[in-house]
Structure formats: structure tokens, C-alpha cells
C-alpha positions as CSV (number, residue, x, y, z in Angstrom):
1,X,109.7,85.1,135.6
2,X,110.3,81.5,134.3
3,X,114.0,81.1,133.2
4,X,113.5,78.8,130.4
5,X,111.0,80.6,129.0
6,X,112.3,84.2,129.6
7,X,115.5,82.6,127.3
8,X,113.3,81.2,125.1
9,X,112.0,84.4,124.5
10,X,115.2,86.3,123.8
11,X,116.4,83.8,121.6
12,X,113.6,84.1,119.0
13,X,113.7,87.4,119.2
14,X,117.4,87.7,118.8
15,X,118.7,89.9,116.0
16,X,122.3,87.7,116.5
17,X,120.4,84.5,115.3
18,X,121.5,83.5,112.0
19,X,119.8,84.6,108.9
20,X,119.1,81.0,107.2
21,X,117.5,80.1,111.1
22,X,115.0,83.2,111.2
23,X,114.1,82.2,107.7
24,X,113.4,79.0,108.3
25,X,111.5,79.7,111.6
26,X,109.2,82.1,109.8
27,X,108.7,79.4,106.9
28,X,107.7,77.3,110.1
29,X,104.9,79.8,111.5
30,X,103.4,80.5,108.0
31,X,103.3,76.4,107.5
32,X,101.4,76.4,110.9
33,X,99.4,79.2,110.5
34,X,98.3,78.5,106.9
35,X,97.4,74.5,108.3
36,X,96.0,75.5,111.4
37,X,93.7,77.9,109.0
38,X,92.6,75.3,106.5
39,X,91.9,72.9,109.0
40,X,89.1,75.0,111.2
41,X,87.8,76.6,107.8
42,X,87.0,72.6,106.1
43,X,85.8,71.6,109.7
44,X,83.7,74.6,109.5
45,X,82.1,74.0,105.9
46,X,81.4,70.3,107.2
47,X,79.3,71.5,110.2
48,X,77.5,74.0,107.9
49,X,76.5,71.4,105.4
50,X,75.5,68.7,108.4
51,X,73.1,71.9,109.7
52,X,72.2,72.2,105.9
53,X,71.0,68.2,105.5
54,X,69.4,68.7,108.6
55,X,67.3,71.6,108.1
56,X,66.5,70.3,104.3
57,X,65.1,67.4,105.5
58,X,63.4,68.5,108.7
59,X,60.9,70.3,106.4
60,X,59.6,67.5,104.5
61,X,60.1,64.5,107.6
62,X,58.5,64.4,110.6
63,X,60.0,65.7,114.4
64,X,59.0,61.5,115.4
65,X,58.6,58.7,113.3
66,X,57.3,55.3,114.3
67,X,58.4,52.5,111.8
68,X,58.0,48.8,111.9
69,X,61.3,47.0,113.7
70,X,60.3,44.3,110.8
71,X,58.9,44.5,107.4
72,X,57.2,46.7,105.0
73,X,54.0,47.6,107.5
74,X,52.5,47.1,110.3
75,X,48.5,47.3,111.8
76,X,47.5,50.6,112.8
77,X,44.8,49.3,115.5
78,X,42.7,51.9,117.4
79,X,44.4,51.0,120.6
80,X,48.1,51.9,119.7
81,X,46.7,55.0,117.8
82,X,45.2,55.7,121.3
83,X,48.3,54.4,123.6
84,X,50.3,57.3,121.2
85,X,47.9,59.8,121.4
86,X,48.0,59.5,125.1
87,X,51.7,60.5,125.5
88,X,52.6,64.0,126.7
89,X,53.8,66.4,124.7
90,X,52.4,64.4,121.7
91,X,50.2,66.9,119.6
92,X,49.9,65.7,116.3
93,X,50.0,61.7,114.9
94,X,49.4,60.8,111.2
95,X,49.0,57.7,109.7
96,X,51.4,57.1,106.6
97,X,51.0,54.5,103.4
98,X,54.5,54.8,101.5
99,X,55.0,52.6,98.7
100,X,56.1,53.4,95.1
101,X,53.7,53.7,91.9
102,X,53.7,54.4,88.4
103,X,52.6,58.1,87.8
104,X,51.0,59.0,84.1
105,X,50.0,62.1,82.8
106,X,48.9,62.6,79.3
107,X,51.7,61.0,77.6
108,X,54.4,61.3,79.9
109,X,55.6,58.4,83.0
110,X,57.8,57.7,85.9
111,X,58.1,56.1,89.1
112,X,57.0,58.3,92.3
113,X,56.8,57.5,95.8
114,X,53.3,57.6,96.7
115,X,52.6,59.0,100.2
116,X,49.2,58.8,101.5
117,X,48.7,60.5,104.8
118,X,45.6,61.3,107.2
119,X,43.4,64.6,106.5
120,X,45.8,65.7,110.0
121,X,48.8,66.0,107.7
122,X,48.3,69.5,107.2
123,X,48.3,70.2,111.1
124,X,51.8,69.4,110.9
125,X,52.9,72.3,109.2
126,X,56.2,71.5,107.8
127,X,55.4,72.1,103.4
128,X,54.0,75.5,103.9
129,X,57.4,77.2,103.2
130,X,57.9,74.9,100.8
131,X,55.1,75.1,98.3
132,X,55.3,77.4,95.4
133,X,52.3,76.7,93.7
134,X,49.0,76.1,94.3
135,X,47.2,75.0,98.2
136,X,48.0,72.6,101.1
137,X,45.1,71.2,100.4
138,X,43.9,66.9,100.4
139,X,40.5,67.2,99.3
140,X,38.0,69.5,98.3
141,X,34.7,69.0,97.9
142,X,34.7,65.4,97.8
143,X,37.4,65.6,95.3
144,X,41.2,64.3,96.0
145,X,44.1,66.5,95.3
146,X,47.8,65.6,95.0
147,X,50.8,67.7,96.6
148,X,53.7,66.6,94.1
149,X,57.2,68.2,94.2
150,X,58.9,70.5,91.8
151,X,60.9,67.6,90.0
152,X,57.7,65.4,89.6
153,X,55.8,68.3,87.9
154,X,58.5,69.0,85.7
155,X,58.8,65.3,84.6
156,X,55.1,64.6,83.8
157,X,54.5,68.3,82.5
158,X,52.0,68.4,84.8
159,X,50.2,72.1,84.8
160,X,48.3,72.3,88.5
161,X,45.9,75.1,87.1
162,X,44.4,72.7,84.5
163,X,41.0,71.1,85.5
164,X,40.4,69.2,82.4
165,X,43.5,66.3,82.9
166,X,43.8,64.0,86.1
167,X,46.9,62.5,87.0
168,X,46.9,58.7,86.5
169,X,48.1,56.5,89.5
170,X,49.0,52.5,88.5
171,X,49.5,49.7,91.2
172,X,50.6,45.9,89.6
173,X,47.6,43.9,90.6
174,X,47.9,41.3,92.6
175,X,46.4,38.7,89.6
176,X,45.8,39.9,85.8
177,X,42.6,41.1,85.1
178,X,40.4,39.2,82.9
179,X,37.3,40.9,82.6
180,X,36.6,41.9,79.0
181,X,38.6,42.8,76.2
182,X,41.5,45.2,77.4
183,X,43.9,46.0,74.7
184,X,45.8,48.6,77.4
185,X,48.3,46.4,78.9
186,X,48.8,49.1,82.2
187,X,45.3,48.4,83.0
188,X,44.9,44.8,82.6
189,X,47.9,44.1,84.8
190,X,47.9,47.2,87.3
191,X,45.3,48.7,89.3
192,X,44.8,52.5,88.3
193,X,43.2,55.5,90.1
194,X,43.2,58.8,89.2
195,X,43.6,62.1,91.2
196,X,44.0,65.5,90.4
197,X,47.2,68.0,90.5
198,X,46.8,70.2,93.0
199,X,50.0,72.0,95.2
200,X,53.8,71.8,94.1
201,X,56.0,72.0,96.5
202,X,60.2,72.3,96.2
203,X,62.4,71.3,98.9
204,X,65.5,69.5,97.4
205,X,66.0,66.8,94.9
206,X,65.5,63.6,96.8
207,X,62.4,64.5,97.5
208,X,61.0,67.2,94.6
209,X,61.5,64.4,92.1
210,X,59.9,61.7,93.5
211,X,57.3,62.2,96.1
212,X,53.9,62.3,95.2
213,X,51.3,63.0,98.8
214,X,47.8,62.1,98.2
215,X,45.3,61.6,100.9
216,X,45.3,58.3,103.0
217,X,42.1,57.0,102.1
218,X,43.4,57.2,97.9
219,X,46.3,55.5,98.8
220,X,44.8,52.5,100.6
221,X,42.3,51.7,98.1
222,X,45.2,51.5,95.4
223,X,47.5,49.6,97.4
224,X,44.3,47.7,99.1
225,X,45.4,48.3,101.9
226,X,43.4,47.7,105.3
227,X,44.4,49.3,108.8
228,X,48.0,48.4,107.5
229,X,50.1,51.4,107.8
230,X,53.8,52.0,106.8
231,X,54.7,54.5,109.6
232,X,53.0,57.2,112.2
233,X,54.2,60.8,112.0
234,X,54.4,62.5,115.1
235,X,54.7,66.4,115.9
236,X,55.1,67.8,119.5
237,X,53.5,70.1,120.9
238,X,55.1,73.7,121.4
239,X,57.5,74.2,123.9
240,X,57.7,70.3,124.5
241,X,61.2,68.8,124.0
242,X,61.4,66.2,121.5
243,X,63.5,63.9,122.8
244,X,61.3,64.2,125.9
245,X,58.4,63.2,123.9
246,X,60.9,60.2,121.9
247,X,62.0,58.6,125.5
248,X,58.3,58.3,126.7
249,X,57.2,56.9,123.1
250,X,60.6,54.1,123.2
251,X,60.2,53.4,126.8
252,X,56.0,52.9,126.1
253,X,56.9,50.8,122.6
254,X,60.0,48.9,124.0
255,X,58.3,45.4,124.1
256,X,56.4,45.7,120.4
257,X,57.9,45.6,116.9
258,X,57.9,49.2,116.5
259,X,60.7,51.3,116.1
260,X,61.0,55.3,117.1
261,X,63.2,57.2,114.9
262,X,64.0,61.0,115.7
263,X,64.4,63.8,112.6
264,X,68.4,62.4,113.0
265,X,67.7,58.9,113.0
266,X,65.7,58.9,110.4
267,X,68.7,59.6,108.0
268,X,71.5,58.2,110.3
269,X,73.6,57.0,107.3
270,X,74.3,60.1,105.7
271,X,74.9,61.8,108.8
272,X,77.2,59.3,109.6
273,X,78.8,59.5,106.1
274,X,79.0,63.6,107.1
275,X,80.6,62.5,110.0
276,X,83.4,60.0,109.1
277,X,84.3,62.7,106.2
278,X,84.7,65.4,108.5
279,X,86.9,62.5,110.6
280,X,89.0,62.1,107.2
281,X,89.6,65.4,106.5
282,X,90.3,66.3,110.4
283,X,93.5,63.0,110.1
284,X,94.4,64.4,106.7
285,X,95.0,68.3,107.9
286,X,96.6,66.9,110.8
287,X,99.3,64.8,108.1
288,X,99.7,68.3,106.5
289,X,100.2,70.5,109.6
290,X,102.9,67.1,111.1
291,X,104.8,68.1,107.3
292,X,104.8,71.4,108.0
293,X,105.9,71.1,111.8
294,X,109.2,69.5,110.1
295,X,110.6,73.2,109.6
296,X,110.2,73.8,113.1
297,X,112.1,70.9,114.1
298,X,115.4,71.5,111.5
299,X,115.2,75.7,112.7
300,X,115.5,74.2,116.3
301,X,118.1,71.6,115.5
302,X,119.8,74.6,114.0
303,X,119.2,76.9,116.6
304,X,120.6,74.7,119.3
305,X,123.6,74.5,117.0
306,X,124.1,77.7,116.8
307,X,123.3,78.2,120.7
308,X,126.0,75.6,121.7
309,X,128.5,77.8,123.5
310,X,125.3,79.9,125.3
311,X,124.4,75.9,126.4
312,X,127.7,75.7,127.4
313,X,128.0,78.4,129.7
314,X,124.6,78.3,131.2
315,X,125.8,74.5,132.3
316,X,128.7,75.8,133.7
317,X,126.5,78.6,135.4
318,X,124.5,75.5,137.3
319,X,121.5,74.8,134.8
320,X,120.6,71.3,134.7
321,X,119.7,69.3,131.6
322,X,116.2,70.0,132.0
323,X,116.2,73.6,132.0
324,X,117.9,73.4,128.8
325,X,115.7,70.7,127.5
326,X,112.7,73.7,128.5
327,X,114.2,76.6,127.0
328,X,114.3,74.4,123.2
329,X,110.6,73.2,124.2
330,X,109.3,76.5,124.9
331,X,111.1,77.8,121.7
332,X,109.0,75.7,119.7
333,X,105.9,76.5,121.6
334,X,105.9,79.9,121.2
335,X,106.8,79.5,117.2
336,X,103.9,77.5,117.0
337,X,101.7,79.5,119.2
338,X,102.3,82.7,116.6
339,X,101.7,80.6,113.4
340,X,98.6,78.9,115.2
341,X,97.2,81.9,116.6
342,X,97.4,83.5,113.4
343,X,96.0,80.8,111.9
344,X,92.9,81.1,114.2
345,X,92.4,84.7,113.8
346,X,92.6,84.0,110.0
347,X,90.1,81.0,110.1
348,X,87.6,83.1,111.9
349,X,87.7,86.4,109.6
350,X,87.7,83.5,106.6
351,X,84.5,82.0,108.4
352,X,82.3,84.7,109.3
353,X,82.9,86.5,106.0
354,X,81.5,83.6,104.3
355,X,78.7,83.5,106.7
356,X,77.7,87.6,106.3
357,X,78.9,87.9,102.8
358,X,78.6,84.8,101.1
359,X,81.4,85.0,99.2
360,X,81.9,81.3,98.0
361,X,79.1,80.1,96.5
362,X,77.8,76.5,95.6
363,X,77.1,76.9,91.8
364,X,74.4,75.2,91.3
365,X,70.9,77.0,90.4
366,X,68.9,74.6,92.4
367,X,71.3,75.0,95.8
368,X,68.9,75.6,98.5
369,X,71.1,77.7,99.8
370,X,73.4,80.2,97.0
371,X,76.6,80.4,99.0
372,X,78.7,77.3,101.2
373,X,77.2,77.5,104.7
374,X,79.7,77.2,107.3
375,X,79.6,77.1,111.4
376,X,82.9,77.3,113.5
377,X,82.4,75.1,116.4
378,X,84.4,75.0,119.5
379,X,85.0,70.9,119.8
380,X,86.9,72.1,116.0
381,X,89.2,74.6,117.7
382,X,89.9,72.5,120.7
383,X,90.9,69.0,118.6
384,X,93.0,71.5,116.2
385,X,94.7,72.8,119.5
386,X,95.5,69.4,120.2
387,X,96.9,68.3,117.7
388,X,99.4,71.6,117.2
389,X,100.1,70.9,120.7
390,X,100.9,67.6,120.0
391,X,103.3,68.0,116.7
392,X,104.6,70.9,118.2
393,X,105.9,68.6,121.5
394,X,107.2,65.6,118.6
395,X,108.7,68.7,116.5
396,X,110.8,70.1,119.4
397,X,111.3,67.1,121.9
398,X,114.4,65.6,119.3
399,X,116.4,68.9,119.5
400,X,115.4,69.7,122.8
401,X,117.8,66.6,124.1
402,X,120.1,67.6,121.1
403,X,120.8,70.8,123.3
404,X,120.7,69.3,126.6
405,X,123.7,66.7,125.9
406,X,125.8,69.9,124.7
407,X,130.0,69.1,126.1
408,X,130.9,72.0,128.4
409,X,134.5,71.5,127.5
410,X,134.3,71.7,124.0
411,X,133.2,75.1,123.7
412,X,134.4,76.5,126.9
């Protein structure tokens, strides 16, 4: 067996060592474990609610989204529509008008974003878990329907089943319009079309309370709008990988203005904000468990104050200053081993009782989810190792040399 760390081993398991030490030493292991704890459950919360952005918004956005590099919009010719189209793995492509409007209905107003899409739209499948009232449905009969969210249909009061009211749609006009007498100010100086309520759908704020989908060929007449278009919407076939399908669409669009954005890319910033948080709070644990790393670094100095005439005599046995040094190092690995390991154990019960049980909730009625999601990753568990290993070296390194420059003659 290894000699340092078979002493190691007998001296934290000594019943000799002094009280105050073994206190001090089991203060250390809770400071670890209880760090080491926190540490993977935060991280953990942080990956749940990246998953949680993720999935909210991959219901509503598209799998591949095709943008202009410059600008508001772009031309939607016939021959890129084709060029896309042509790609493999692409199954679906919809053409998009995005811009925002004034939304009036009976006496009530607000600004929506006004999303006209291609009769396709519904091929794309991503509202039908989403709607809670009413049909996926464009148009009907010649007549245009609106798919508005939850918050939208709150704010206007707008009742879907009601055939008698239409929802009024305003555009500024591009010049004032002068024709008659018009004592309504909203439609002298903005275009207007109406459309009726049809679906509601709810997904989550950002988008219940402001988006407004109606079908392409509504939205380009108020807009007056031509073959511009403000992006293409893009859904792979099954079984198809889409960042396959992404590469071919960059690599075939690499020379034009046009810009492909994945479901990530699409909201890059607060992904990245998710990110640099969880980087934060990753330093900020770390501070806490270096704090809490001081009490094994005073028990060691202690210890090897205590140990001096054992040092002693295994120096005059033949031990060199190294093994020494080993024995003091492995001491405070195996103290922070324990409070770590415990502190593992403790993260994962903590984690996956949250996950079955739910037992934290997030407190707000309109949570997608009722409880805190959380996912334990391993890249979590392996930086946390890291950095115990780490603090745990800088801890014991100072009394390690402490016990290796111990005077055989004074205490033999």
C-alpha cells in the first residue's frame, strides 16, 4: 500500500487527534459538502431553465429561419423559393411578412406584431399544442381568420365565438388620405383592414401578448407589400437532421444577403445571457467553496502541529521531505473527498426529487411549467471536481511544507 497515504489515513481516523482539530476538520467536510451541493444543484436549475427557453420557444419558431443579412426585407423571387425547395431534407418552406400594427376591437387597442404567413403554415405543425380555443385555421370559405395569442385576446376582449364583430387591423399610410370628408383620424392617416377572430393560442408571454398570425395574402395588402418577404420558415423532414439540412441551406446561400438562423440562433442573446449567468454563479460558488476550504487548511496547519514529533521520527526513520509533504496532501484530499462526495450524493437526491416530485415550484399561475425544472449535467460535476481539486491542492500545499521543514532535533 502507499505509505503516505496509508498514514494519511490513520491520522484522520485517529482517536489521539486533538478534540478542537477533529472539530475543525468536520466543520471543513460540511463547508465542502454543503458548497459542493449548492454548486451542482444552481448549475442544475440553469440547465433546466436553458432546456425550458428552448422548448418554449421551439413551439412557436421555426426548426430554420432564413432572414435578410441587411434590412427589414428582402424579394422572395420564384427562383430562390425554388433553389430552397430543392435542398434535401427540406419539407416544408413558408413565406413570412412580420411587421407591427395597430389592432382594434370594439373599443379597445394595442400594438401586435402582425405575422402573415403562407396557407403552408399549418403543415408546420408547431401551434397545435398550443391552441386552446378555437381551429388552426387561415381561411375559410373565402373568409380570413386570425390565430392571436392568449394575452392579445385578453387585451382587446376579443370573444373568438362572436361572428357579428371583426377585428380591425391599422397600417400608417404612406401619404394622408384626402378623399372626402373623414372625421376618423385612424383612417385618414392609416390604412385599415379587417379580419375575423378565429384560434387563440398560449405559449408564453412574449409571444401570447403580442402576436397576431393572419394569412400572407391579408398581410401584404396592408403593408402593400409585393414579393417582399421578411423571412422563410423552414421545417425538415422526419428523420432528417437539422443541422444537416442548415449546412446545405448556409453553404447554398453563402454568397447572397441571406442569413440562416437555427431554433438557437434565432435567440442567441438570451441564451448567451443563460449562459454567462450560469458562468457567474459557477466563479461565485467556486469563491464560497475557496472560504470554506480555509478550515481545511488551519485543521492541517494544526494537525501537523500536533504531528511534529511523529514527523520527527519518521525523518529519522529515512522518510524524505516529500513523503511528508504526501501524507499532509493526501490528508486534505481525503477530507475533501468525504465533504465532496457527500456533497454529490446530496445534489443528486436534491435534483431528481425536484425532477419526480416537483417540490419547488415557480409561483407564478402562468409558469409554463408549475415547478423549477432542473437537469444535472456531467460537464457540471466534472468543472465542480475541478475546482475542489484545485482549492483542495491551495488548502493543503501551505501546511504540507509546514510539516515537511519539521527539526528532528527538537523533538527527538
Amino acid at each position: 500500500m502507499n505509505f503516505p497515504l496509508l498514514v494519511a489515513r490513520r491520522y484522520f481516523r485517529s482517536k489521539k487527534k486533538k478534540n478542537f482539530i477533529q472539530v475543525i476538520s468536520n466543520i471543513s467536510m460540511v463547508g465542502v459538502a454543503v458548497g459542493t451541493m449548492a454548486l451542482i444543484v444552481v448549475l442544475s436549475v440553469f440547465n433546466g431553465l436553458e432546456d425550458l427557453i428552448k422548448a418554449s420557444k421551439s413551439t412557436f419558431d421555426p426548426e430554420i429561419k432564413i432572414v435578410p443579412v441587411r434590412g427589414k426585407t428582402f424579394l422572395a423571387t420564384d427562383s430562390l423559393l425554388n433553389l430552397v425547395k430543392q435542398v434535401k431534407g427540406v419539407g416544408v418552406v413558408t413565406e413570412v411578412i412580420e411587421d407591427n400594427a395597430i389592432a382594434r376591437y370594439q373599443d379597445a387597442q394595442m400594438i401586435v406584431k402582425l405575422k402573415g404567413v403562407s396557407e403552408n403554415f399549418v403543415k408546420q405543425q408547431r401551434l397545435e399544442q398550443a391552441l386552446v380555443h378555437g381551429d388552426l385555421t387561415l381561411k375559410k370559405d373565402g373568409i380570413n381568420y386570425a390565430i392571436m395569442g392568449r394575452g392579445v385576446q385578453y387585451t382587446l376582449s376579443i370573444a373568438p365565438s362572436n361572428d357579428f364583430y371583426a377585428m380591425q387591423l391599422f397600417m400608417p399610410r404612406k401619404t394622408a388620405s384626402n378623399s372626402g370628408f373623414n372625421p376618423d383620424p385612424m383612417n385618414r392617416y392609416f390604412k385599415q383592414k379587417n379580419i375575423m377572430p378565429g384560434g387563440v393560442f398560449a405559449n408564453e408571454a412574449e409571444y401570447d401578448g403580442s402576436y397576431v398570425i393572419v394569412p400572407i395574402g391579408f398581410a401584404q395588402e396592408l403593408f402593400d407589400y409585393e414579393q417582399e418577404r421578411t423571412a422563410l420558415e423552414i421545417k425538415t423532414k422526419d428523420k432528417i437532421s437539422v443541422s444537416q439540412v442548415e449546412r446545405q441551406l448556409e453553404k447554398l446561400l453563402s454568397d447572397s444577403e441571406y442569413q440562416v438562423l437555427n431554433s438557437d440562433e434565432q435567440h442567441a442573446s438570451l441564451l448567451r445571457a443563460v449562459k454567462w449567468e450560469k458562468l457567474f454563479v459557477y466563479i461565485t460558488f467556486s469563491f464560497i467553496l475557496a472560504i470554506a476550504s480555509f478550515n481545511i487548511f488551519f485543521s492541517l496547519s494544526m494537525l501537523a502541529i500536533d504531528k511534529r514529533k511523529d514527523i520527527a521520527m519518521l525523518f529519522a526513520l529515512g522518510a524524505q521531505q516529500r513523503t511528508v509533504k504526501s501524507i499532509f496532501l493526501l490528508e486534505g484530499v481525503i477530507i475533501a473527498l468525504i465533504g465532496a462526495g457527500s456533497g454529490l450524493i446530496g445534489a443528486v437526491i436534491i435534483c431528481w426529487a425536484q425532477q419526480t416530485f416537483g417540490i419547488v415550484s415557480m409561483g407564478m399561475q402562468t409558469a409554463i411549467v408549475d415547478a423549477y425544472p432542473v437537469k444535472m449535467e456531467v460537464a457540471d460535476f466534472l468543472f465542480t471536481a475541478l475546482s475542489i481539486s484545485l482549492i483542495t491542492f491551495l488548502a493543503s500545499y501551505r501546511p504540507a511544507i509546514i510539516a515537511s521543514r519539521t527539526d528532528v532535533k527538537d523533538f527527538l
